[in-house]
C-alpha positions in Angstrom: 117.6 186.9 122.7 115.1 186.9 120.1 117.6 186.8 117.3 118.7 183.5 118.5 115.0 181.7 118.6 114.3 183.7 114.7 116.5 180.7 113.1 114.9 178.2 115.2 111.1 179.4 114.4 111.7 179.5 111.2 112.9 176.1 110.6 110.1 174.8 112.7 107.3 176.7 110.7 109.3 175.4 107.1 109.1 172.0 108.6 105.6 172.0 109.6 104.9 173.4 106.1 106.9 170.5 104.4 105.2 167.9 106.5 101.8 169.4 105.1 103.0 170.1 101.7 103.7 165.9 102.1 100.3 165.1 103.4 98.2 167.2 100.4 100.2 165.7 97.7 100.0 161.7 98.8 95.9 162.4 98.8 96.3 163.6 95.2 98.7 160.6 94.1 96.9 158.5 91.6 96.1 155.0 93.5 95.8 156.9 96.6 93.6 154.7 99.1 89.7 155.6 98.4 86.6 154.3 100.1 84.9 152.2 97.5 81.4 151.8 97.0 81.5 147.7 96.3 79.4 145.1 98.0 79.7 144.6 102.0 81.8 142.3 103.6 81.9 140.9 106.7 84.0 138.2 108.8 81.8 135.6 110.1 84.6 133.6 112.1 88.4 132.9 111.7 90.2 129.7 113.5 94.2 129.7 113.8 95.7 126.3 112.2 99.2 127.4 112.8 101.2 130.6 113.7 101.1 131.5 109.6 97.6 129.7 108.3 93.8 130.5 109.4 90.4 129.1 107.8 88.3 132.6 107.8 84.3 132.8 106.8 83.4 135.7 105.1 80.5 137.2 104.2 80.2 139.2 100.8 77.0 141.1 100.1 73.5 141.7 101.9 70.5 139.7 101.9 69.6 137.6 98.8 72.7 138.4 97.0 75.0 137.4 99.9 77.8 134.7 99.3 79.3 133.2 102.0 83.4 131.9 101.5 85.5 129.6 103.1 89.0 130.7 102.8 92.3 129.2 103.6 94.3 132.4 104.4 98.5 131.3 104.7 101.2 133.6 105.0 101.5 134.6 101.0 98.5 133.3 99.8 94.6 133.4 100.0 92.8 129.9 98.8 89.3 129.7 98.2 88.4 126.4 100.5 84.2 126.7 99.8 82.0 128.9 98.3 78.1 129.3 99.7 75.3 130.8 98.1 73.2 133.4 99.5 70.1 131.0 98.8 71.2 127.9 100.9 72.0 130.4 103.6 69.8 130.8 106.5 68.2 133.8 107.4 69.9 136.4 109.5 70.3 136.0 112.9 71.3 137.3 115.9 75.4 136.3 116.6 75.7 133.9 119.4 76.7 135.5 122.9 78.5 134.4 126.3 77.0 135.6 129.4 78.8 139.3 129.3 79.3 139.3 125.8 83.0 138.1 125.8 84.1 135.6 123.2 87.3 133.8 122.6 89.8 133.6 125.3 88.4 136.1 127.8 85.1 133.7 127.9 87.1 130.3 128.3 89.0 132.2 131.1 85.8 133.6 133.1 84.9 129.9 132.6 87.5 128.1 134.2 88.1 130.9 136.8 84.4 130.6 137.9 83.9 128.0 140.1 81.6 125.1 139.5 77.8 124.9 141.3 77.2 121.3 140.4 80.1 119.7 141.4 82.0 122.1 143.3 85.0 119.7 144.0 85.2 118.1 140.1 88.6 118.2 138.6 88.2 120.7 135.6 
């Protein structure tokens, strides 16, 4: 019985060997993805124009040096819309919450789904 499984076990463990073999040498390929040490970024907002175009905010950089950009984003192309400097920026603050912290379509839902206390019997 165990000659039968030897084959099989083998192949497994030269398989599993291969598949690591893969893995080691795609980290040392040159262009290999690397965590880069360049300036923050962050995305402030992003609003849908279409199923293949979005306006997106982003935020490059910390503090002083911060840059804020307006970009047109389209299905093969990224257009710079506006460009802000850090210095015409207001200071940080805190991001604006709904009551439970839910934005976006989970916050218009618990909206509409709640019912009204001022005019209980308004159309909505």
């Amino acid at each position: 019985m165990l000659q039968n499984a030897t084959p099989a076990l083998i192949l497994l463990l030269l398989m599993v060997a291969v598949a690591f073999g893969l893995k080691r040498w795609r980290t040392h390929l040159p262009g290999a993805l690397r965590r880069q040490n360049g300036p923050s970024l962050q995305i402030l907002s992003t609003l849908a124009l279409g199923p293949q175009q979005r306006v997106v905010t982003v935020q490059v950089g910390e503090g002083e040096q911060r840059v804020c950009l307006v970009l047109g984003v389209a299905a093969g192309s990224v257009t710079a819309l506006h460009c802000l400097d850090g210095s015409a920026l207001p200071p940080d603050a805190p991001e604006p919450t709904t009551p439970g912290g839910n934005t976006g379509f989970a916050a218009r839902l618990a909206q509409l789904t709640q019912p009204n206390k001022a005019q209980p019997h308004a159309p909505r």
